[in-house]
N, C-alpha and C positions, 0 to 999 in steps of 0.2 A: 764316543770314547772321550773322557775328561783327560785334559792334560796333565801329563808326570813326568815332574823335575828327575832327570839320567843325572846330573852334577852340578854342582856349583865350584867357583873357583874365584880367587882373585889375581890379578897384577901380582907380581912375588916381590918384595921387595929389595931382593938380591938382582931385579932386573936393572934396576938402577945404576949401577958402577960403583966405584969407589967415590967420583967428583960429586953423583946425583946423592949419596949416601952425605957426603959432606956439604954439601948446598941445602940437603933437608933439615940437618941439625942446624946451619945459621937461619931457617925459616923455620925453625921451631915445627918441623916434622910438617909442614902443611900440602908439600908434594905428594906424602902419603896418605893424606885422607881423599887425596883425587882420585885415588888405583883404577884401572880395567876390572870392572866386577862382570863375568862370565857363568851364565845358566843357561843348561842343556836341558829340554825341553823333551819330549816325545814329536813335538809340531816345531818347535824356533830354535834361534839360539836367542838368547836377550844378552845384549851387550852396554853397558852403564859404563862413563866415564865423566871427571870432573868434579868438583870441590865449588866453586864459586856458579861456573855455569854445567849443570848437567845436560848431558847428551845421552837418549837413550834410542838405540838400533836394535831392530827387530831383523832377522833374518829366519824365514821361514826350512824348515827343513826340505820341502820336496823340489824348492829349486835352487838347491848347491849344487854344482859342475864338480866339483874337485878341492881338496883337502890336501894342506902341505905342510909338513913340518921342518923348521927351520931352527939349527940348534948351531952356533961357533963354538969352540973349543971352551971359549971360556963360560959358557951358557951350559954345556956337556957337562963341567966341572960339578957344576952347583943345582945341578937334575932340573933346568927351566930352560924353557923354550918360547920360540912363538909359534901359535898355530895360523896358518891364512887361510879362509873359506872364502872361497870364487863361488860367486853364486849370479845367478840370471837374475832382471827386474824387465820383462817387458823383453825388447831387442837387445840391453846394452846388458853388459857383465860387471860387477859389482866386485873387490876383493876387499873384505874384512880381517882386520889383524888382529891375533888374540894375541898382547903381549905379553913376556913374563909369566906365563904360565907351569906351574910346576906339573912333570911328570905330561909332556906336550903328546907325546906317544898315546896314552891312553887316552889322553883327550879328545884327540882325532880319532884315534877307534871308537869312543864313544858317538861322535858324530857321527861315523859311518855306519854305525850300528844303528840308530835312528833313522838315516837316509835311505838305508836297507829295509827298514822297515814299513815307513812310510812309501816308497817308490813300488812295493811288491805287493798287490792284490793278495784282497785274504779272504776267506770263504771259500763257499765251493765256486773250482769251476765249468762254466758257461758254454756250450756250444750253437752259437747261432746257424742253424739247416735250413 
């Protein structure tokens, strides 16, 4: 089965504040060419961040623990969130942050609907006698 992009998303730029929104127009916008760039995957999530140094995080879908969405009143206002994926590497547990995410709710469904899918044996099933 070839891999198929569920979503794409970026950092929202409303995650910012009012102070980060004023610090980017004296840097000439350069905080927002850094954004959290976020793809959901059928197999990963691929997580991109950074401007000068990139960092890119691979998190596999069949080993996430748990999905969390985290929204304050003023994040509620303006429909963005963060999503955090708790996932396994080996023995230790791993928590990834998706920030700024617009519409965080389907996001994490989206996830879970991938995690759903990948975790549940498909075919027929097998009885070992």
């Amino acid at each position: 089965m070839t891999e198929q992009t569920i979503l794409e998303t970026r950092e929202s730029r409303r995650s910012f504040g009012v102070l980060g929104i004023l610090w980017a127009i004296i840097c000439l916008g350069l905080p927002f060419l850094g954004r959290q760039s976020v793809k959901v995957t059928n197999e990963r999530i691929v997580l991109e961040q950074g401007f000068w140094n990139k960092v890119r995080d691979d998190v596999e879908i069949f080993r996430i623990r748990d999905v969390v969405v985290k929204q304050n009143i003023w994040n509620r206002m303006f429909g963005i969130g963060d999503v955090v994926v708790k996932s396994t590497e080996g023995r230790t547990e791993e928590t990834h942050v998706l920030r700024g995410i617009p519409d965080p709710v389907a996001v994490s469904e989206a996830i879970r609907t991938a995690w759903n899918r990948s975790a549940r044996p498909t075919g027929p099933a097998t009885a070992l006698d």
